[in-house]
MARTORDREN-693283 format. One record per atom (N, C-alpha, C): residue number from 1; residue in one letter; x negated, y, z negated. Coordinates in Angstrom, 3 decimals. Atoms other than C-alpha are relative to their C-alpha. Layout:
# residues N
resi=NUM&resn=A&east=X&north=Y&up=Z $
...
# end
This chain:
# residues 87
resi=1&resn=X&east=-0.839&north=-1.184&up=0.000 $
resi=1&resn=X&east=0.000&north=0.000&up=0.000 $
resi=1&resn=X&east=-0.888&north=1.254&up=0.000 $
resi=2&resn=X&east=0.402&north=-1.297&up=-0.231 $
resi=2&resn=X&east=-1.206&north=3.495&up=1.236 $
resi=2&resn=X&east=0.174&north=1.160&up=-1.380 $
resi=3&resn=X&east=-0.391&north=-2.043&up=0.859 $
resi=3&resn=X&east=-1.282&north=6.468&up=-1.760 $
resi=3&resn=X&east=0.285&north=1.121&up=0.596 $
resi=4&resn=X&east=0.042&north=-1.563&up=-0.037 $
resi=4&resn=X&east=0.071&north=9.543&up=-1.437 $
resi=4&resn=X&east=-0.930&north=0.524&up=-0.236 $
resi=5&resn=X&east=0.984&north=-0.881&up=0.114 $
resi=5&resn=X&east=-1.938&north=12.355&up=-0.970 $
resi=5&resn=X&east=1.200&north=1.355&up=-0.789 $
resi=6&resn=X&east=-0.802&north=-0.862&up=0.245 $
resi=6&resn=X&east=-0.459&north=14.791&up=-3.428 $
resi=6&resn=X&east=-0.383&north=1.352&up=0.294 $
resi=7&resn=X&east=0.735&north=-1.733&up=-0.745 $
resi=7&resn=X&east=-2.554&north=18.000&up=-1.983 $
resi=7&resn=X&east=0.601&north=0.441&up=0.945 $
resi=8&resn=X&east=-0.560&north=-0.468&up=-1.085 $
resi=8&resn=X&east=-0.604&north=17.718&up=0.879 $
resi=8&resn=X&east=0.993&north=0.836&up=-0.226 $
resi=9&resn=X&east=-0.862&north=-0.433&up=-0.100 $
resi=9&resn=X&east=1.826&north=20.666&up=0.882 $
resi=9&resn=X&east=1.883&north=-0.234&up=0.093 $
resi=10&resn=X&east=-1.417&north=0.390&up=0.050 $
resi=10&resn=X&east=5.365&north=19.524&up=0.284 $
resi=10&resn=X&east=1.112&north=-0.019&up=-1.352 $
resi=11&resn=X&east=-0.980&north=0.238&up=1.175 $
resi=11&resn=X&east=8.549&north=19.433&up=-2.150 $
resi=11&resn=X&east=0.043&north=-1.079&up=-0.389 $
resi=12&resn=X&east=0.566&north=1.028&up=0.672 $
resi=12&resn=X&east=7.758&north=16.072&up=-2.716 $
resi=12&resn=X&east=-1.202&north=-0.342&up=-0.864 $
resi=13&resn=X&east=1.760&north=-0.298&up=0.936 $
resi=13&resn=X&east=4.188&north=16.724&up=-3.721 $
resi=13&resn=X&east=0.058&north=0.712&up=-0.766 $
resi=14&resn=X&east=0.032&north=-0.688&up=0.978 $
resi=14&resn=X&east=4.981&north=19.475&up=-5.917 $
resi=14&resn=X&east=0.924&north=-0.733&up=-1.078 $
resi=15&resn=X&east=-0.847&north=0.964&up=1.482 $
resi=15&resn=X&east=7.729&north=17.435&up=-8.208 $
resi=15&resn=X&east=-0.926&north=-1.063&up=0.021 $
resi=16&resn=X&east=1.215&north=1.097&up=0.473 $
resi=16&resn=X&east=4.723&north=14.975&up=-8.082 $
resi=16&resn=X&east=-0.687&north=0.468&up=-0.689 $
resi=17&resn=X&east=1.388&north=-0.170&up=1.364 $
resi=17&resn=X&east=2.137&north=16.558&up=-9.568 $
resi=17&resn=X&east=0.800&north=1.098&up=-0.945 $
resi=18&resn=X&east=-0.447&north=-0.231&up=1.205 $
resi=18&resn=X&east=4.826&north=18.220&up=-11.662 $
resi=18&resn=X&east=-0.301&north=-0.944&up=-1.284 $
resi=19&resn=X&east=-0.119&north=1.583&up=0.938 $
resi=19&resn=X&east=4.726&north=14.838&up=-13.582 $
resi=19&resn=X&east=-1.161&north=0.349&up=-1.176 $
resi=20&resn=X&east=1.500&north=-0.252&up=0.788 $
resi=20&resn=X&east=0.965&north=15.049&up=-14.836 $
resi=20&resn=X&east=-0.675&north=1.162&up=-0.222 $
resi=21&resn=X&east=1.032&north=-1.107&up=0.364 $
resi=21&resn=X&east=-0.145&north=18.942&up=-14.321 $
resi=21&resn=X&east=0.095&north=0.420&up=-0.880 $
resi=22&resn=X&east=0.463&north=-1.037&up=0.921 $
resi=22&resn=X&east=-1.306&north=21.275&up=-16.680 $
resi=22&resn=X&east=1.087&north=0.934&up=-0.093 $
resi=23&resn=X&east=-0.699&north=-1.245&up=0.523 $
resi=23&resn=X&east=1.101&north=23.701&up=-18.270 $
resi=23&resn=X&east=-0.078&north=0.878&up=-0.670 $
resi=24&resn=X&east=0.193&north=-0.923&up=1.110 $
resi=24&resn=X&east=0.531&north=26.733&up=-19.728 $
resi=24&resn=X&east=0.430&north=1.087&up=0.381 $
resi=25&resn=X&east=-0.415&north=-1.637&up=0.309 $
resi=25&resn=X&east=1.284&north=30.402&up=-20.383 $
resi=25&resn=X&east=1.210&north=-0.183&up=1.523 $
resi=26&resn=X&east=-1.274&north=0.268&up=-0.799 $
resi=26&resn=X&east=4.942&north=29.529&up=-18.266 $
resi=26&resn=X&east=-0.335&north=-0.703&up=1.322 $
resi=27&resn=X&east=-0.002&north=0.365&up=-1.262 $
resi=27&resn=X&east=3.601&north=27.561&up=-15.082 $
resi=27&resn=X&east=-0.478&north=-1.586&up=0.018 $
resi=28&resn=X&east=0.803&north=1.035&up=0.043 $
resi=28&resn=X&east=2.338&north=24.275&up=-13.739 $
resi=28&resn=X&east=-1.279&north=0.260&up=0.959 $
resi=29&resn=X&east=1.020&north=-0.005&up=-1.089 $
resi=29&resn=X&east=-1.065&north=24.189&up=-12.169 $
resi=29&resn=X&east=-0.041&north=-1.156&up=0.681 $
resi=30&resn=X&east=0.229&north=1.176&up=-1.082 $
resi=30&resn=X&east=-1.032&north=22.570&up=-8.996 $
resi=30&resn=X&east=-1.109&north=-0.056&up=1.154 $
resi=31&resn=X&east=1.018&north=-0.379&up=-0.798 $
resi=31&resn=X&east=-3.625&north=21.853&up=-6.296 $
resi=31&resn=X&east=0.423&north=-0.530&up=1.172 $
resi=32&resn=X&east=-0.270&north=0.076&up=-1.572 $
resi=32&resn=X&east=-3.037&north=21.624&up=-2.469 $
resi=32&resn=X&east=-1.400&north=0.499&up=0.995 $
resi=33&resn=X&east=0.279&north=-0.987&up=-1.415 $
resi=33&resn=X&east=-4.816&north=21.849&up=0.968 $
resi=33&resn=X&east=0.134&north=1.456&up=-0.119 $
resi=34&resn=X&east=-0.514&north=-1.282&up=-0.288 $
resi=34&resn=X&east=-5.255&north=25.333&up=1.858 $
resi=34&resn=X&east=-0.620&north=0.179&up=1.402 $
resi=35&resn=X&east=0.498&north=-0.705&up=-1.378 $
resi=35&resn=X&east=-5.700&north=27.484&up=5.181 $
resi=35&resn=X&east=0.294&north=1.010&up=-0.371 $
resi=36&resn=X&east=-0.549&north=-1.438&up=-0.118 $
resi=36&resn=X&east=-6.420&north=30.863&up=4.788 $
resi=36&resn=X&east=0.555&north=0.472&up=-1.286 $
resi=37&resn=X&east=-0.348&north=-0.414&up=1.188 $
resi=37&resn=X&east=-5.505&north=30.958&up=1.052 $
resi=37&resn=X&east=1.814&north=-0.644&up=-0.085 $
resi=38&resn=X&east=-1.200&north=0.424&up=0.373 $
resi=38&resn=X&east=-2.126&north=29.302&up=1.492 $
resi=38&resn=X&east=0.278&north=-1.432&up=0.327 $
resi=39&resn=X&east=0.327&north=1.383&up=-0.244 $
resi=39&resn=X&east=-1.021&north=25.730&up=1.125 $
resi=39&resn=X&east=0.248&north=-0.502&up=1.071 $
resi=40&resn=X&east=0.106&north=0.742&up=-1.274 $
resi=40&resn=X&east=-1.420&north=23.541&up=3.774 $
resi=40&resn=X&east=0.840&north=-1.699&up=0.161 $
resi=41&resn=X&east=-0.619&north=1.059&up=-0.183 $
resi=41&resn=X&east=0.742&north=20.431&up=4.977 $
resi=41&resn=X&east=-0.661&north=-0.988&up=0.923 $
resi=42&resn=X&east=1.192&north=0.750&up=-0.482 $
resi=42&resn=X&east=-2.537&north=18.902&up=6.596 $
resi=42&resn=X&east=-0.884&north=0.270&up=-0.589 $
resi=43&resn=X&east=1.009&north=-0.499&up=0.851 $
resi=43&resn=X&east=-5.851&north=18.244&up=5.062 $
resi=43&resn=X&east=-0.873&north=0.578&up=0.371 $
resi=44&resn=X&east=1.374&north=-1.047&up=-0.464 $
resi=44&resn=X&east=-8.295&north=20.915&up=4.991 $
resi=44&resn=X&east=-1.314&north=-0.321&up=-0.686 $
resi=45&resn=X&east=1.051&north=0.666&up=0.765 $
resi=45&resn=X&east=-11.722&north=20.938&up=3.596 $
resi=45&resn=X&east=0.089&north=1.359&up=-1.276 $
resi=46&resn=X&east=0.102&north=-0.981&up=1.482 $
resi=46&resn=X&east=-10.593&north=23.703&up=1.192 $
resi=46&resn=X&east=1.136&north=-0.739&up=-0.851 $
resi=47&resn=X&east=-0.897&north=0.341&up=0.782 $
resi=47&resn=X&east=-8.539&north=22.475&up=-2.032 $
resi=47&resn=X&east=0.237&north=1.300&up=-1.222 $
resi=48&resn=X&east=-0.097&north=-1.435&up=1.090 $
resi=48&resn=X&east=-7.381&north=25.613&up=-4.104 $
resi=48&resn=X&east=1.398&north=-0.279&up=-1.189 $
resi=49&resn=X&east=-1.294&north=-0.122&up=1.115 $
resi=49&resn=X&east=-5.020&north=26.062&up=-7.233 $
resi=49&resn=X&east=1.424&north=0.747&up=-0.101 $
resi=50&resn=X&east=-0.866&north=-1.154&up=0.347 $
resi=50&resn=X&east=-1.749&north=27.428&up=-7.237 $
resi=50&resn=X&east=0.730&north=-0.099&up=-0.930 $
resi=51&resn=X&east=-0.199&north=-0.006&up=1.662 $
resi=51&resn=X&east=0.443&north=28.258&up=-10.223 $
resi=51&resn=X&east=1.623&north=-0.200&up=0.623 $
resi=52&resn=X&east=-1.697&north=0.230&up=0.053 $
resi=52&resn=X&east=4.469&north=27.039&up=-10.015 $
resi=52&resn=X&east=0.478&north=0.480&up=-1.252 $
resi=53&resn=X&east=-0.751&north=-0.472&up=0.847 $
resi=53&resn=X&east=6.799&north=29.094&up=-12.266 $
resi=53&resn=X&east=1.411&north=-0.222&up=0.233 $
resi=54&resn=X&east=-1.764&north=0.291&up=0.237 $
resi=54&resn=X&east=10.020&north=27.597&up=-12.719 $
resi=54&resn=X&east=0.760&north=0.784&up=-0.503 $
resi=55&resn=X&east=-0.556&north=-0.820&up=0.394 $
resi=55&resn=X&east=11.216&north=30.353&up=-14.960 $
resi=55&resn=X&east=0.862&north=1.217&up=1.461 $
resi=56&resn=X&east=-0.345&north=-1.221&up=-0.927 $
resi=56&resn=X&east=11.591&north=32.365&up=-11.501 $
resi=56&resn=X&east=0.003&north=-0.450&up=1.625 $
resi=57&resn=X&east=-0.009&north=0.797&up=-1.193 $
resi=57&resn=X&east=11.198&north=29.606&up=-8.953 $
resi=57&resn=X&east=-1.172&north=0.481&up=0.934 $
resi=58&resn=X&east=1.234&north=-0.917&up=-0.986 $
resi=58&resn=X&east=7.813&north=31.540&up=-7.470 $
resi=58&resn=X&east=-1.134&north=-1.270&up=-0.303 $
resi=59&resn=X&east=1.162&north=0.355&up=-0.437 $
resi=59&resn=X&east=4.663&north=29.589&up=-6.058 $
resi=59&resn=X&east=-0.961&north=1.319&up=0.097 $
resi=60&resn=X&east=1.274&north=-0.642&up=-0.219 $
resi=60&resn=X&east=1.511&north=31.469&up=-6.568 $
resi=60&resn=X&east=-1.093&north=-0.080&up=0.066 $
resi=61&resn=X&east=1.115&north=0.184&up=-0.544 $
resi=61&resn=X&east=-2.026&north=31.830&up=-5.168 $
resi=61&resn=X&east=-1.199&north=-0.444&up=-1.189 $
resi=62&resn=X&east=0.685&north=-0.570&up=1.336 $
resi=62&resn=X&east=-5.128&north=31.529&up=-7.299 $
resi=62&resn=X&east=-0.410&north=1.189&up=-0.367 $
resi=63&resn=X&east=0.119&north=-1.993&up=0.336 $
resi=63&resn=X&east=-5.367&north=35.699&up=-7.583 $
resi=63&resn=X&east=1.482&north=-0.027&up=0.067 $
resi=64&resn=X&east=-1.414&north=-0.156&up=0.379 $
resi=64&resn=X&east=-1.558&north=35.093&up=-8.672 $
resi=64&resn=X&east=1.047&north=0.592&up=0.726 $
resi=65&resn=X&east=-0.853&north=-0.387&up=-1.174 $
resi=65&resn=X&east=-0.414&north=36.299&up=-5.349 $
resi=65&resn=X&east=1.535&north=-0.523&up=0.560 $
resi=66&resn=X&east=-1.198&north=0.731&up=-0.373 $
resi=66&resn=X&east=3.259&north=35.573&up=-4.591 $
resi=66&resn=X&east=-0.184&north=-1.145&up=1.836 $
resi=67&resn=X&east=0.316&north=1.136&up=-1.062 $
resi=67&resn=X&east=3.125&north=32.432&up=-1.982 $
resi=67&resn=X&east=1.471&north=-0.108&up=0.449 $
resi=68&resn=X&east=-1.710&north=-0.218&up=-0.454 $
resi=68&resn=X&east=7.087&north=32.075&up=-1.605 $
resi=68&resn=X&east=0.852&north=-0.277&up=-1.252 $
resi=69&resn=X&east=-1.158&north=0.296&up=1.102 $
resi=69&resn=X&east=10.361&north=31.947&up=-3.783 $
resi=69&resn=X&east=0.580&north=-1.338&up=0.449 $
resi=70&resn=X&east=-1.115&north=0.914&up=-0.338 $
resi=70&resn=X&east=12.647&north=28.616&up=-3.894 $
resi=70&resn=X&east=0.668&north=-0.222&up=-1.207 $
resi=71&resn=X&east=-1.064&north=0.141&up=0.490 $
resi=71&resn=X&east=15.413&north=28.394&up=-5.513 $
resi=71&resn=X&east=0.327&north=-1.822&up=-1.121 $
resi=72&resn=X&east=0.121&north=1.170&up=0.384 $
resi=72&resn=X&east=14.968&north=24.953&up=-5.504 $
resi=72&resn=X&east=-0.561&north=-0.213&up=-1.400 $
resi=73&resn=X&east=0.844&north=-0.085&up=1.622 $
resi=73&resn=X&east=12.227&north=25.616&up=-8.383 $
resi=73&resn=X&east=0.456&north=0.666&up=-1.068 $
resi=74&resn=X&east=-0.451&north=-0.776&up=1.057 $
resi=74&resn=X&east=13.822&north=28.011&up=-10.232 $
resi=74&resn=X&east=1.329&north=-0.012&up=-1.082 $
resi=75&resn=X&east=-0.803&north=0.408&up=1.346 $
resi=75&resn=X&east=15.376&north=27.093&up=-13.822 $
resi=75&resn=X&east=1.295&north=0.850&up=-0.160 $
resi=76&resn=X&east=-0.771&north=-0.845&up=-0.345 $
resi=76&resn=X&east=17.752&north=30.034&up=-13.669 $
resi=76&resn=X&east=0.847&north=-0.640&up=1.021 $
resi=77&resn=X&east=-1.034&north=0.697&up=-0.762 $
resi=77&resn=X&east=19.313&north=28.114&up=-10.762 $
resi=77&resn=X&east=0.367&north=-1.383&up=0.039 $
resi=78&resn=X&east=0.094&north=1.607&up=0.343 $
resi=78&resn=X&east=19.280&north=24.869&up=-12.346 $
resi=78&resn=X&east=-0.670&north=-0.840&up=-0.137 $
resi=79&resn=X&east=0.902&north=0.789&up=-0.030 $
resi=79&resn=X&east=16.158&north=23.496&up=-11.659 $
resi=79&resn=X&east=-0.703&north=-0.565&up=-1.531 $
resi=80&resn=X&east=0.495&north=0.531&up=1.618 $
resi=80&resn=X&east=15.148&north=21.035&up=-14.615 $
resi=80&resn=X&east=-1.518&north=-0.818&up=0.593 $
resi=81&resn=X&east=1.360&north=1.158&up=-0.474 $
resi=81&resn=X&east=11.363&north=20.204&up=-14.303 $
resi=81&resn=X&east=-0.270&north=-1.374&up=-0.753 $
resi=82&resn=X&east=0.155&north=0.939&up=0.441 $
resi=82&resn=X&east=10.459&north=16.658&up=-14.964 $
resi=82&resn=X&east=-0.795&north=0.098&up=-1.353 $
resi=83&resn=X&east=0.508&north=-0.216&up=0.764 $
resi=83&resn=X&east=8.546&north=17.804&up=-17.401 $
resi=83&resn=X&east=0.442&north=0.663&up=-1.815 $
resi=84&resn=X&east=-0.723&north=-1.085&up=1.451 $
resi=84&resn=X&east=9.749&north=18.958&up=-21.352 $
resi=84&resn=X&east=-0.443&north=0.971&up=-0.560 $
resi=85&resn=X&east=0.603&north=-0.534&up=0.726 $
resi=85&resn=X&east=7.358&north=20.749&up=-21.964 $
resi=85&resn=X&east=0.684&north=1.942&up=0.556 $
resi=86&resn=X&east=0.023&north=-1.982&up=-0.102 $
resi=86&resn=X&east=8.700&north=24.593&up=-20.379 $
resi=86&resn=X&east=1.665&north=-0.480&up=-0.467 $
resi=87&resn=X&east=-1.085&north=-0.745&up=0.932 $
resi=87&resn=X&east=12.541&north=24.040&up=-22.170 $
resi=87&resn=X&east=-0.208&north=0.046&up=-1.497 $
# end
């Protein structure tokens, strides 16, 4: 059986490494592919950090740059992360 690659850019990959990342001061740190500073849905030879805030449903860069909103992520619209640790 093949592994996932969870770097790869996707809403599947981010409720993945929801599971195990790092949480702190309101976010999860996640790591992805990047191009150009934003994540990538193919692999690059850059791997950078970005920060998921469920409180507001925002993806951000590592210089905390807004990356995009989804709704999907954001607790305010229901979103319950797998995780217990942000209610």
């Amino acid at each position: 059986m093949v592994e996932r690659d969870l770097r790869l850019f996707s809403h599947e990959n981010i409720l993945g490494q929801i599971e195990t990342a790092e949480y702190r001061n309101g976010y999860y740190v996640l790591e992805f592919y990047a191009d150009q500073h934003k994540p990538s849905t193919k692999p690059t030879d850059t791997i950078e950090k970005f920060y998921l805030y469920p409180s507001g449903g925002t993806l951000r860069d590592s210089t905390f740059q807004l990356v995009f909103y989804d709704s999907r992520y954001d607790t305010y619209r229901g979103f319950k992360p797998p995780n217990s640790k942000t209610r």
